[in-house]
N, C-alpha and C positions, 0 to 999 in steps of 0.2 A: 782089613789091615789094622785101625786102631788098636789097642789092646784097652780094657777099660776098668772105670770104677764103677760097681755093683751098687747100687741108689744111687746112685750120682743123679739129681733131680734134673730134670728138663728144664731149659735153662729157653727164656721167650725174650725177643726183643723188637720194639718198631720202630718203621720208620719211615715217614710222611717227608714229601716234598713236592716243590713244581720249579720245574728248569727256570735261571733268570740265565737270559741271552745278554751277552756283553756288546752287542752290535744290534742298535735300535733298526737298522733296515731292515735287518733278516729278522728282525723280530714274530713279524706277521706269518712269516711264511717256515716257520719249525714248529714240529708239533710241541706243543708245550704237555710234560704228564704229571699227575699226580700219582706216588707212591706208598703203598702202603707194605712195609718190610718185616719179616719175621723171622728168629733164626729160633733153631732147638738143637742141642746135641743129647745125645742119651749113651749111658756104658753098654745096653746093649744086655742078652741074658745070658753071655759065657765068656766073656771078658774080664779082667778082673781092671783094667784103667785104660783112661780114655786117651785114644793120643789122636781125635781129629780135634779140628778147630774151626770157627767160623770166625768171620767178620763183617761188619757191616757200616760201611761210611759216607759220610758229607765230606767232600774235597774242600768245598769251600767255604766252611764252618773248621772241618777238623772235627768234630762230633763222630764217635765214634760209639758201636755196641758188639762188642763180642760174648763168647760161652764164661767169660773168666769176671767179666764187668758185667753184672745185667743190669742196665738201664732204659729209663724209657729216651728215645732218640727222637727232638721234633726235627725234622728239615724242612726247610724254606725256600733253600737254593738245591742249586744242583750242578756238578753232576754226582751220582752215589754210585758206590760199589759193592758188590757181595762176590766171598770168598768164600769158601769151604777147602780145607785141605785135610789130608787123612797119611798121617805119620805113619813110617814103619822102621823098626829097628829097635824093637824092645819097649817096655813101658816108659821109662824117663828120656829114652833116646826119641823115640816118634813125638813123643807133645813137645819135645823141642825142639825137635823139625818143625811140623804145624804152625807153633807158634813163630817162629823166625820170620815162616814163609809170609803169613800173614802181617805183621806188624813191618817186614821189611819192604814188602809189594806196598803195603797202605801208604810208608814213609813217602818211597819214589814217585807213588802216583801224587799222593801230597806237595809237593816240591813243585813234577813237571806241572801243575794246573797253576801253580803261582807265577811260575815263570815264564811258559808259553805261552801269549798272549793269540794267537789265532792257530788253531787248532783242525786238523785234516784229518781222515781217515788216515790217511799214511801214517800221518803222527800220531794217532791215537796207538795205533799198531805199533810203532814203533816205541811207545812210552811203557805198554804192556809187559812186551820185550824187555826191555831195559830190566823194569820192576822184577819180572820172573828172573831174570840173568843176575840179576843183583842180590837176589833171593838164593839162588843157586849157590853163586859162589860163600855166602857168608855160611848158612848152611855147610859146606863140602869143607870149607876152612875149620869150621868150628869141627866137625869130628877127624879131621888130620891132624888134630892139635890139642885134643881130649882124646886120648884109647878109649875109653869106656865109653863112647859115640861113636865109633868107628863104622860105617857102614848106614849110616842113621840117613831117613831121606822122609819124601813127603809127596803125596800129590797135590795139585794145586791146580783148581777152578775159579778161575773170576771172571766178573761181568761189570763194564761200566756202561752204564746207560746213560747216556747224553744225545739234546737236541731228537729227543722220540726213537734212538734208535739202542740196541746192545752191542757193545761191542766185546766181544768172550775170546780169553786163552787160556789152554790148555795144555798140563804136560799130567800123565796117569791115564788114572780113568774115574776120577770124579766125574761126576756129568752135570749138564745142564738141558734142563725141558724147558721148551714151551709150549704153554697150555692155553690154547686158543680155540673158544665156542666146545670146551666140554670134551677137545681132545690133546693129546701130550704128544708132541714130538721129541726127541732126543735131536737136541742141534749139534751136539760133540760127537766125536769118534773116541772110544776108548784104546789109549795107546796099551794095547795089554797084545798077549800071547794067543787066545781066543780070537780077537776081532783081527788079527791078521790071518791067523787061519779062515775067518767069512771071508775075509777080501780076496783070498786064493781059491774060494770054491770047496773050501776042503772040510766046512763044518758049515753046517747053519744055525742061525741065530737062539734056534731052539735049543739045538744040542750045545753050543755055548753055554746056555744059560744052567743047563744041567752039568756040565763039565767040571770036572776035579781042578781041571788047572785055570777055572776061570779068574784067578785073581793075581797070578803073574802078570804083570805088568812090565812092559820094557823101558818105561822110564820114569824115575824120579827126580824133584828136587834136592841135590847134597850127594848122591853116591860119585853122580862122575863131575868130572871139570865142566862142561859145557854139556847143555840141554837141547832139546827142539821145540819150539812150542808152536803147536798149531793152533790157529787164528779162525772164528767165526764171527757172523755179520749178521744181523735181522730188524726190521724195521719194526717198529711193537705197534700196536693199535688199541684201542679204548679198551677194556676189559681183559686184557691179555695177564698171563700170568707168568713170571721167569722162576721157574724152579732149579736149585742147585741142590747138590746133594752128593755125600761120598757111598762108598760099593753097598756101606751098611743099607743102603735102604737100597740102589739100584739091581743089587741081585738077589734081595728078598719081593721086591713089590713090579710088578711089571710096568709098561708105559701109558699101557691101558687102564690097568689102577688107577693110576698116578691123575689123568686124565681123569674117571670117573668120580676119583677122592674130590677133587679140584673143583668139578661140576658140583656136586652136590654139596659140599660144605661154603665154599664159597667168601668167605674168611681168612685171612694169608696165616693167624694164629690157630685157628681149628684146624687149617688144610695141613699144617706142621704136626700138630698133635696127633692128627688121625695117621698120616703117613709111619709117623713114628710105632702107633698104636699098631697097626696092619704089619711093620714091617717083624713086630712085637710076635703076635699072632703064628708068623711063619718061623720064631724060635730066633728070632736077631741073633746067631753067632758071633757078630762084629760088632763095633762102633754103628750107631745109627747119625748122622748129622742133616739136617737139612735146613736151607733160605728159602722161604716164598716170598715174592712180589707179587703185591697186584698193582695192575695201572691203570691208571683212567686219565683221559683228558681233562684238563682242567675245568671246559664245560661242562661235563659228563658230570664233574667229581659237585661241579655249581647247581646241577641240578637236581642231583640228590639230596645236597643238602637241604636245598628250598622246600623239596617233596616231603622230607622228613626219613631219608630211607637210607 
């Protein structure tokens, strides 16, 4: 979906933190993690501009590192989020989707963490929502109100990690992995035209993956008035890794890769380049983007440093 720009350099950013709990009781008993964040976009090798976007933030700092700013991000607190969105509707119209989706979900999420004061899965859920729906309508406004946007939309993957756990919604088919002990699960469903046809028996995941219409998708951010976004949940553990990423890499590089790449490099900066690298390899027709996370417990993250590793 991206359309792109041709050198357009690969674009790296990090980002280190460990949760502070606002309630000293429950303090003992949340997993506290340390993260380490990476994002890279690339144009990809028959593109000619890039229309995904990444993001990457501290709620409770405001610190922020997208593909358009690269800086280096310390964090301290927590909680963080990573975005990946992947534009469609032309070259100037998709990177303004992307970018809307992302700076407008960061704002929201921004806001409800200052102002909610005790916070539930429900709410989490329901803040995401809010973010993607907020996202939608500005998006859908802004090309009913510009011709020359008309039609303009986006996918959109995030992940907020808070209290040791991910909380991920979804409207496309960005995806998100998790890569834990050296293998890659896909925790999303891709809302596309393929992955409905698996869920009816009437193609498998194989012939999808070779399939001419794998990249219909049935929904975006910005075409229609209101969205659906489906909602995942995962509890993360000491070395686990959260990968995002839009179609450019996920239907060049398999799950199995993705997992292999991860095991063996081991680095959320290397694991981004090489993916990028491989998905390169297979002739990247699209936009490439991707986020790795690693995480570690705070002890975990304590004892490396002591060991020297």
């Amino acid at each position: 979906m991206g359309s792109a720009l041709t050198g357009l350099p690969s674009l790296s950013f990090v980002l280190t933190g460990s949760p502070v709990f606002r309630d000293p009781i429950q303090r003992s008993f949340e997993l506290q993690l340390i993260a380490e964040i990476f994002g890279i976009t690339n144009v990809g090798l028959i593109r000619h501009d890039n229309q995904d976007a990444f993001l990457i933030a501290n709620l409770e700092t405001g610190d922020i590192a997208t593909q358009s700013a690269p800086s280096l991000v310390s964090v301290h607190t927590a909680p963080f989020i990573l975005i990946v969105a992947d534009g469609v509707g032309g070259a100037a119209s998709g990177a303004l989707a992307s970018s809307i989706a992302t700076e407008t979900i960061l704002s929201e999420l921004h806001r409800w963490w200052h102002k909610v004061p005790k916070r539930t899965p429900e709410s989490i859920e329901a803040a995401l929502k809010k973010g993607i729906d907020t996202a939608n309508r500005a998006i859908y406004q802004k090309a009913n109100t510009a011709p020359e946007h008309h039609g303009m939309g986006t996918t959109t993957t995030l992940a907020l990690v808070l209290d040791g756990e991910a909380f991920i919604a979804q409207v496309g088919d960005s995806r998100a992995y998790l890569v834990r002990k050296g293998a890659a699960k896909q925790l999303t469903k891709d809302q596309s035209f393929v992955q409905r046809l698996i869920d009816a028996g009437r193609m498998t995941a194989k012939e999808a993956a070779q399939s001419e219409h794998r990249n219909i998708i049935l929904q975006a951010l910005g075409p229609e008035e209101k969205v659906v976004t489906d909602f995942y949940r995962v509890k993360l553990e000491n070395d686990d890794f959260l990968v995002l990423c839009s179609d450019g890499l996920s239907n060049q590089v398999s799950a199995e890769e993705i997992g292999r790449i991860t095991r063996g490099v081991g680095r959320p900066e290397e694991i981004c380049k090489a993916l990028v690298e491989e998905a390169m390899h297979t002739g990247a027709p699209d936009n490439v983007t991707v986020v790795t996370a690693r995480l570690r417990t705070a002890e975990a993250d304590y004892r490396r440093t002591v060991n020297g590793g």
